[in-house]
C-alpha positions as CSV (number, residue, x, y, z in Angstrom):
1,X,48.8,57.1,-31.1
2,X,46.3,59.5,-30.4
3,X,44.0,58.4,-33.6
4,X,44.2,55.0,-31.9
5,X,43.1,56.1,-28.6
6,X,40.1,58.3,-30.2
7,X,39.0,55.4,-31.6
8,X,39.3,53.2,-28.4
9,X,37.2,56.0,-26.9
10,X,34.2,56.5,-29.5
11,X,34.4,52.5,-29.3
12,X,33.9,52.6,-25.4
13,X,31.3,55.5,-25.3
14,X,28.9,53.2,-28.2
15,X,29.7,50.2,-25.2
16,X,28.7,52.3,-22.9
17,X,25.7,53.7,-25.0
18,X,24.3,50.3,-25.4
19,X,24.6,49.1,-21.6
20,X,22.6,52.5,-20.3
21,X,20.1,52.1,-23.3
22,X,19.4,48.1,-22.2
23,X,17.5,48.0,-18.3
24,X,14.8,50.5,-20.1
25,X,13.7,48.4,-22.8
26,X,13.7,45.4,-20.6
27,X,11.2,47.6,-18.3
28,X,9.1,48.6,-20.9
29,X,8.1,45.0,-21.8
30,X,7.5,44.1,-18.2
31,X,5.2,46.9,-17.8
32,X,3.5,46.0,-21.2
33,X,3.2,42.4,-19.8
34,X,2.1,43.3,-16.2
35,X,-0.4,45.1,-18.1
36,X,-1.9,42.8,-20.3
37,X,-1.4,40.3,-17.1
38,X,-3.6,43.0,-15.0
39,X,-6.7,42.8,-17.4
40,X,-6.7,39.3,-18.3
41,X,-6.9,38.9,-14.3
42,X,-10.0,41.3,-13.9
43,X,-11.9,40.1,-17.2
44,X,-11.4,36.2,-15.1
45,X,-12.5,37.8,-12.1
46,X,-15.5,39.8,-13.6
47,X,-16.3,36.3,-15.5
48,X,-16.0,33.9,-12.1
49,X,-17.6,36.1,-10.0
50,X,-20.6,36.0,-12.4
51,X,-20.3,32.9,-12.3
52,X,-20.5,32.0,-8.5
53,X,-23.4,34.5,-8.5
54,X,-25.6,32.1,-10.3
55,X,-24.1,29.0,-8.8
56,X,-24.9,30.7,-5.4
57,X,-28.4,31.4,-6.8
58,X,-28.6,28.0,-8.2
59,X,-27.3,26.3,-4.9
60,X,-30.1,29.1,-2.7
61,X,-32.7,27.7,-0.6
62,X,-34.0,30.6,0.4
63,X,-37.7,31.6,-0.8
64,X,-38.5,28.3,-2.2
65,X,-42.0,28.0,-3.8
66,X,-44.7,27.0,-1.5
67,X,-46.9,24.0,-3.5
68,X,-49.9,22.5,-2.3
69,X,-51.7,19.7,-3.5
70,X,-55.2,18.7,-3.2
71,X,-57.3,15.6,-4.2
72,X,-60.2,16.5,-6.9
73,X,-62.3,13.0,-8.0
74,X,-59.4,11.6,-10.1
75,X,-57.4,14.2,-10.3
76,X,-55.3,16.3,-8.2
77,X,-54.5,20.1,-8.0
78,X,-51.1,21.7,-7.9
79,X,-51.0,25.0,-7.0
80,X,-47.7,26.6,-6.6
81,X,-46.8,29.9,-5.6
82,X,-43.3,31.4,-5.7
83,X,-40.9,34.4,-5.1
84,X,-39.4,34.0,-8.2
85,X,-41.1,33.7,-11.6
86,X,-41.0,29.9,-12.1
87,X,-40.1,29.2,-15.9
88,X,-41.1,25.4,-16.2
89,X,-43.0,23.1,-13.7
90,X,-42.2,19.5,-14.4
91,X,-43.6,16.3,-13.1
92,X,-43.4,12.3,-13.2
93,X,-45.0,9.2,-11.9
94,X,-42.6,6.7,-10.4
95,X,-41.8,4.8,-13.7
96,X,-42.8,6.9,-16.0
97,X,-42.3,9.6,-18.5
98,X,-41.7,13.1,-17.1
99,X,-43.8,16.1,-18.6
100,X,-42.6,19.7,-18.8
101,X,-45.3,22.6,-19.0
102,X,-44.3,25.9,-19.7
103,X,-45.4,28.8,-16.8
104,X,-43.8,31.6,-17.3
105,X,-45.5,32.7,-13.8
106,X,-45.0,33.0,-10.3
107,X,-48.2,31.4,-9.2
108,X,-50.5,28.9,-11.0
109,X,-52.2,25.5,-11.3
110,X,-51.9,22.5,-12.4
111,X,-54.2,19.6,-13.1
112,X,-53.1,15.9,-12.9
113,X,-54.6,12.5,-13.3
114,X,-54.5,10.2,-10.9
115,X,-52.6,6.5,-11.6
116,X,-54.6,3.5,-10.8
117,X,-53.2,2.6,-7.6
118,X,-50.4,3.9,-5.0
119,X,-47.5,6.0,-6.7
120,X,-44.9,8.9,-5.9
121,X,-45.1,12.3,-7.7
122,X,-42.6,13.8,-8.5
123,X,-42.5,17.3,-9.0
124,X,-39.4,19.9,-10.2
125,X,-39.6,23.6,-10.4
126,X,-37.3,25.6,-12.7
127,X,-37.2,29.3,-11.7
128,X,-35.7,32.3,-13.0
129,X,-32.6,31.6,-10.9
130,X,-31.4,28.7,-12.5
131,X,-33.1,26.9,-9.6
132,X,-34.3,23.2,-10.2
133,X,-36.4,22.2,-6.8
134,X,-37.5,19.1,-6.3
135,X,-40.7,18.0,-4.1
136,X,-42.0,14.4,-3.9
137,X,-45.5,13.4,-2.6
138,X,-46.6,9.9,-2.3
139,X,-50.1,9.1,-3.5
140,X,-52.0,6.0,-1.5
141,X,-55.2,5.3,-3.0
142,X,-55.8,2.1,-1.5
143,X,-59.5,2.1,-0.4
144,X,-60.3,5.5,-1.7
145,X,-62.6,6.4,-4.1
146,X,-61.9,8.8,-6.8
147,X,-65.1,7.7,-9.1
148,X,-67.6,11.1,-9.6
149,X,-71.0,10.2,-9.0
150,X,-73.6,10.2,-12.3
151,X,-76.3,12.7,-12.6
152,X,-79.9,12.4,-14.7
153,X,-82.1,15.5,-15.1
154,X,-85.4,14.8,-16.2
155,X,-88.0,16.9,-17.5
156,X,-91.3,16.2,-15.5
157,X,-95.2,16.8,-16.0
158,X,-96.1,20.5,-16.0
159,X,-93.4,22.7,-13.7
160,X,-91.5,20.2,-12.7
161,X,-87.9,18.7,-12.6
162,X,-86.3,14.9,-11.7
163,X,-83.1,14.8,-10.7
164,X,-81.2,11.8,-10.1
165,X,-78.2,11.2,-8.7
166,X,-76.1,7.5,-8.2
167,X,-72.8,6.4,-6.8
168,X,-71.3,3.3,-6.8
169,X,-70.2,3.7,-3.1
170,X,-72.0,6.2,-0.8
171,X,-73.7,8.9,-1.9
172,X,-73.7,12.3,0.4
173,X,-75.6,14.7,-1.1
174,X,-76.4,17.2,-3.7
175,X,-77.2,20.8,-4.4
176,X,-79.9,22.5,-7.1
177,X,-79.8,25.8,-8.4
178,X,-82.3,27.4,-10.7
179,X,-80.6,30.2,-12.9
180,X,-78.8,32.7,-10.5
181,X,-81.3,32.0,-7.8
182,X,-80.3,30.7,-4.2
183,X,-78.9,27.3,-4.0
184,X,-80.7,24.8,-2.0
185,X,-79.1,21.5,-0.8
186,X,-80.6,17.8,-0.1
187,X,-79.0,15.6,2.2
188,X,-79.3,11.5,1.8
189,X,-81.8,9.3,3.8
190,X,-79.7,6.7,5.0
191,X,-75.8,6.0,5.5
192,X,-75.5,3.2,3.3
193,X,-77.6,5.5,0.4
194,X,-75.9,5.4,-3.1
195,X,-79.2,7.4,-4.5
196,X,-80.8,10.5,-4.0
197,X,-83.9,11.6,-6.2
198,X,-85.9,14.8,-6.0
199,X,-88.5,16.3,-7.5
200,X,-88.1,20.3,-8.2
201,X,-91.4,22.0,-8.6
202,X,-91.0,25.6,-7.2
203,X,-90.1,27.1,-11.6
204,X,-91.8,29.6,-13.3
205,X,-92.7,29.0,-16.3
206,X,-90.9,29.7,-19.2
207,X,-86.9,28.3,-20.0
208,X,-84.5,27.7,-17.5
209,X,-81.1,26.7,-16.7
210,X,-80.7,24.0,-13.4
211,X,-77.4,23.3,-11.9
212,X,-76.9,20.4,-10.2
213,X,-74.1,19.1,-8.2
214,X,-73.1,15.9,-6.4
215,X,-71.3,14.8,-3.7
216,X,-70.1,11.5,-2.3
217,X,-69.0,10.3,1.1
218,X,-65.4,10.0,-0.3
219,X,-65.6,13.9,-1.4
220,X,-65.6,13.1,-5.2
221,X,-68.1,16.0,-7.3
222,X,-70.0,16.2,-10.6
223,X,-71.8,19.2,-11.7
224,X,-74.2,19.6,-14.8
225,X,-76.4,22.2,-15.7
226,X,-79.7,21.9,-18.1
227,X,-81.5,23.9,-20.1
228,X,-85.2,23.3,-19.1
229,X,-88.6,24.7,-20.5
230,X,-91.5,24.8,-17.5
231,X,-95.1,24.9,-19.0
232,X,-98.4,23.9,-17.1
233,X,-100.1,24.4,-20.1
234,X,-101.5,21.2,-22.2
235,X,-101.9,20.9,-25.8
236,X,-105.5,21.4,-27.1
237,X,-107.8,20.0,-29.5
238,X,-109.0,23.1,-30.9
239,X,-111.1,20.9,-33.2
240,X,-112.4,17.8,-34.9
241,X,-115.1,18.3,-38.4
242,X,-115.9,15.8,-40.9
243,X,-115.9,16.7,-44.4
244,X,-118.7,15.3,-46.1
245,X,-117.0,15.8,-49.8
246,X,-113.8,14.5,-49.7
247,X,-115.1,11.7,-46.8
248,X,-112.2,12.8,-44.2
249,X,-111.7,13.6,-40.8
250,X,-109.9,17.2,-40.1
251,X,-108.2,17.2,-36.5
252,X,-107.0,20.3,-35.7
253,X,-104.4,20.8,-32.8
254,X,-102.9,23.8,-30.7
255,X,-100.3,24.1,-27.7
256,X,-98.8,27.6,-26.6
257,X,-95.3,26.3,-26.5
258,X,-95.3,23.6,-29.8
259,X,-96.4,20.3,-30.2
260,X,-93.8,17.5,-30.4
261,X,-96.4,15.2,-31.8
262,X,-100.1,13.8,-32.8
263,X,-101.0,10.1,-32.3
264,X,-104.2,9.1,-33.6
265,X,-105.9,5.9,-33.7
266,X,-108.9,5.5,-36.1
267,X,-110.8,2.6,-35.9
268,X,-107.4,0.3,-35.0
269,X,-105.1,2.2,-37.2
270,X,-103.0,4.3,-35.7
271,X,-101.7,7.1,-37.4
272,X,-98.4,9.8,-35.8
273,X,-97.2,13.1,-36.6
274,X,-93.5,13.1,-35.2
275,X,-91.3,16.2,-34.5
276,X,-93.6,18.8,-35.0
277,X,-92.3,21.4,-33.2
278,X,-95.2,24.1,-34.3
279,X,-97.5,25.7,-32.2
280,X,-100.3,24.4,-34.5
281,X,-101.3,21.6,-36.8
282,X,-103.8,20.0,-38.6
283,X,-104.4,16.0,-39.3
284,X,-106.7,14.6,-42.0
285,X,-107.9,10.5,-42.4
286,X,-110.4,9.2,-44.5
287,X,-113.8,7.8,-42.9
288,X,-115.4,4.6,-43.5
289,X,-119.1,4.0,-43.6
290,X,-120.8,3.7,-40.6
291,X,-119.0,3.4,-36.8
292,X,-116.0,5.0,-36.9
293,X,-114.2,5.3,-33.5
294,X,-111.6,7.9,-33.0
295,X,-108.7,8.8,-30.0
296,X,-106.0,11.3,-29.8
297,X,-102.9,11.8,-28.3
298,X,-101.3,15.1,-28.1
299,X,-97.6,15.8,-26.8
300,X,-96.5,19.1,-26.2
301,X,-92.5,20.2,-26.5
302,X,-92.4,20.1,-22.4
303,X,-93.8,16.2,-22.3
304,X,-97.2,17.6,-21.4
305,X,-99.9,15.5,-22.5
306,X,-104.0,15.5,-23.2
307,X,-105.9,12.5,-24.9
308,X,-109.3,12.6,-25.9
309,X,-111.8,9.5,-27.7
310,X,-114.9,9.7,-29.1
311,X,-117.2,7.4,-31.6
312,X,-119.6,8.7,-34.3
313,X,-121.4,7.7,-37.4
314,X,-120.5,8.6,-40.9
315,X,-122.9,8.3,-43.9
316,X,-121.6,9.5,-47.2
């Protein structure tokens, strides 16, 4: 009897060992859980709040860029200038393909051409951000004129320079400028003028650069620039002997700068020296008997000029 009741009791006290050992393994696995529950819910947060950071970036329109866009001849000039470093500016005619340039910058410029007639231009900037802005500009051209006006420099006699310059509307005016001296400007005649010429003449001698630009009544510009060589100076005969011997005539020639070229005409024949580009040279013809009757031509490298004719007799 008591054997049987020792047993009953080590029988209860296991029971009773298991049911105490029970509600603390259950609470270990909850707190394992809440755990595990705890930083999956801050890693989400960190991730979303990240997240909503950009989107609220994305979504700012605070310290948009500023862009401004001016009309040059047939082109037109975006400048932009922004807070935030702008990583692509993108544009697009209505209807047509979009292009995407590179920046890297928070202020620049870009050139575009004009279409050939009335359009929308579309333009987005990408910033650092995440930004995409949009701006949209519409384009009328009708009656405008976006065609540059030509210009012709022409080397004149001695120290002088032509300049020319045409537009096929209205011409306003242009502007000369000799090296890095002061720039002097010359207005048109007449409304209705599509040409202005004009003689420069105050150069010194010696080479040159001229700048030249021009403007028309609808605001459209050209500029060239010249290299020029100024000389008063005229080539010279330095001389003209007959040698009895061989029967020719020896024409000798001079000019401080370089000839370009000898024309001579002996008795109908005419006779040229091309591309000389020396500062001397010599010309020999044979001689007939009896009249002979001579004229020269000389050209200088500045288009400077001096002729001369004479008639002789030759006896072998």
């Amino acid at each position: 009897m008591n054997q049987i009741l020792m047993v009953e009791n080590k029988t209860k006290k296991k029971k009773n060992k298991m049911r105490s050992s029970g509600p603390v393994a259950i609470s270990n696995i909850i707190r394992f859980f809440a755990i595990v529950i705890i930083i999956f819910g801050i890693t989400m947060i960190g991730h979303s709040s990240y997240a909503i950071y950009r989107d609220a970036k994305g979504n700012n329109t605070e310290n948009l860029a500023e862009v401004d866009i001016t009309r040059v001849n047939d082109t037109i000039i975006v400048s932009v200038n922004s807070t935030y470093i702008i990583d692509k500016f993108k544009y697009s005619w209505q209807n047509s393909q979009q292009t995407s340039v590179p920046e890297e910058s928070t202020s620049f410029e870009e050139e575009i051409i004009l279409p050939s007639g009335n359009n929308v231009l579309t333009i987005i900037l990408e910033d650092e951000t995440g930004r995409a802005t949009t701006y949209k500009k519409e384009i009328i051209l009708d009656g405008v004129d976006i065609v540059k006006p030509t210009i012709d420099i022409q080397q004149g006699q001695g120290v002088s320079v032509r300049i020319s310059a045409v537009d096929e509307t209205q011409i306003e005016y242009i502007t000369y400028r000799i090296d890095d001296g002061e720039e002097k400007r010359i207005d048109k005649n007449n409304i209705e003028d599509k040409k202005i010429e004009y003689v420069v003449t105050e150069i010194d001698r010696g080479e040159h650069t001229i700048y030249i630009t021009a403007v028309d009544s609808f605001g459209n510009i050209e500029t060239v620039e010249k290299s020029v060589i100024v000389s008063s100076d005229r080539p010279t005969i330095e001389s003209i002997d007959i040698d009895k011997e061989s029967g020719k005539i020896i024409i000798k020639a001079s000019d401080i700068d370089g000839l370009q070229s000898i024309e001579v005409n002996l008795n109908g024949q005419v006779y040229n020296m091309n591309d000389l580009n020396k500062t001397e040279a010599t010309f020999s013809l044979n001689l007939r008997e009896g009249t002979n009757t001579l004229s020269v031509k000389l050209t200088n490298v500045n288009g400077l000029t001096a002729e001369g004719k004479t008639e002789f007799n030759y006896a072998n």
